[in-house]
C-alpha positions in Angstrom: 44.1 192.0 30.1 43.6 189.1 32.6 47.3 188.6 32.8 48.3 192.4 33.2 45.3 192.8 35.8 46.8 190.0 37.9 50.4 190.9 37.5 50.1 194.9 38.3 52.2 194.3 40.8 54.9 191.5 40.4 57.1 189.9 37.4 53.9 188.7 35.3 52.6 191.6 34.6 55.8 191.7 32.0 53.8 189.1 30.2 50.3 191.4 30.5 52.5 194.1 28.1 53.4 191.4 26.0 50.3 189.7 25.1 48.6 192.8 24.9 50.9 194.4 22.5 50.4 191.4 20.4 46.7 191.6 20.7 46.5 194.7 19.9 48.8 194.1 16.9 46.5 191.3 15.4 43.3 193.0 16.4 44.5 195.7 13.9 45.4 193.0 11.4 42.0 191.3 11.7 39.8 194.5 12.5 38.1 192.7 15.3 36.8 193.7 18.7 38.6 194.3 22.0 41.3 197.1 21.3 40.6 197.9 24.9 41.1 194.9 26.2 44.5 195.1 24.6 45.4 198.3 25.7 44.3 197.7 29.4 46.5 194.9 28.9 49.6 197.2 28.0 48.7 199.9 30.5 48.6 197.6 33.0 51.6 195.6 32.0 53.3 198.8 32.3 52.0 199.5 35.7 53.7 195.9 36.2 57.4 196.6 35.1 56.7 200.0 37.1 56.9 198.2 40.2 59.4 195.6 39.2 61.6 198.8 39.0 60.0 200.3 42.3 61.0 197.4 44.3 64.4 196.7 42.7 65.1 199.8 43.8 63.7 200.0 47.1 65.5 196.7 48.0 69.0 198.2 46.6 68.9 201.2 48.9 67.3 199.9 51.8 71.0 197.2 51.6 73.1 200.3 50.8 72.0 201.9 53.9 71.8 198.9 55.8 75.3 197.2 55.4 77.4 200.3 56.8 75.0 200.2 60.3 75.6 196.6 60.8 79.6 196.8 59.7 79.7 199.6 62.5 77.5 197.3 64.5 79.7 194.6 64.3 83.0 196.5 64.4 84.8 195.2 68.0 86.4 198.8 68.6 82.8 200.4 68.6 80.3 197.8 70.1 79.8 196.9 72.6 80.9 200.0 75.2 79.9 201.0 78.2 80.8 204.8 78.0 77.7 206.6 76.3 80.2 209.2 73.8 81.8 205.7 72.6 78.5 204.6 70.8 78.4 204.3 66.8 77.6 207.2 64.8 74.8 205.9 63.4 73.4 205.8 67.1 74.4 208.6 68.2 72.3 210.3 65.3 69.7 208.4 66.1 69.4 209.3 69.6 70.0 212.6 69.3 73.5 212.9 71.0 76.5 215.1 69.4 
């Protein structure tokens, strides 16, 4: 439970799901105590890869939308100008201008 509480939100809590899914599993061998512990554990190891996911994808289309504005950016025929109607299209959206 330790381990998922302190890895909700990065890589370790991978290992929270994993030591509380074999927790759980030997608490039911054994028939001890703490079958919550183990399942806040695995809830919160889930939480964990949750995020991993969140972020993976977060990252990925924050670069897919990225790279195009700083290829037009950088593109000599489009930057720098000095005539306003000659700016990239990204900018042009972004300020409003047709």
């Amino acid at each position: 439970m330790v381990v998922g509480i302190v890895g909700a939100c990065n890589p370790i809590g991978v290992l929270g799901l994993i030591f509380g899914t074999i927790a759980r599993r030997q608490i039911r061998e054994t028939g001890e105590q703490g079958d919550g512990f183990a399942v806040t554990g695995i809830v919160l190891g889930w939480i964990g890869v949750a995020s991993i996911v969140f972020w993976v994808l977060y990252v990925l289309a924050l670069f897919s939308i990225w790279i195009p504005f700083v290829e037009e950016v950088s593109d000599p025929e489009n930057w720098p100008t000095t005539d306003p109607s000659d700016f990239p299209t990204w900018l042009t959206a972004w300020l409003g201008r047709r």
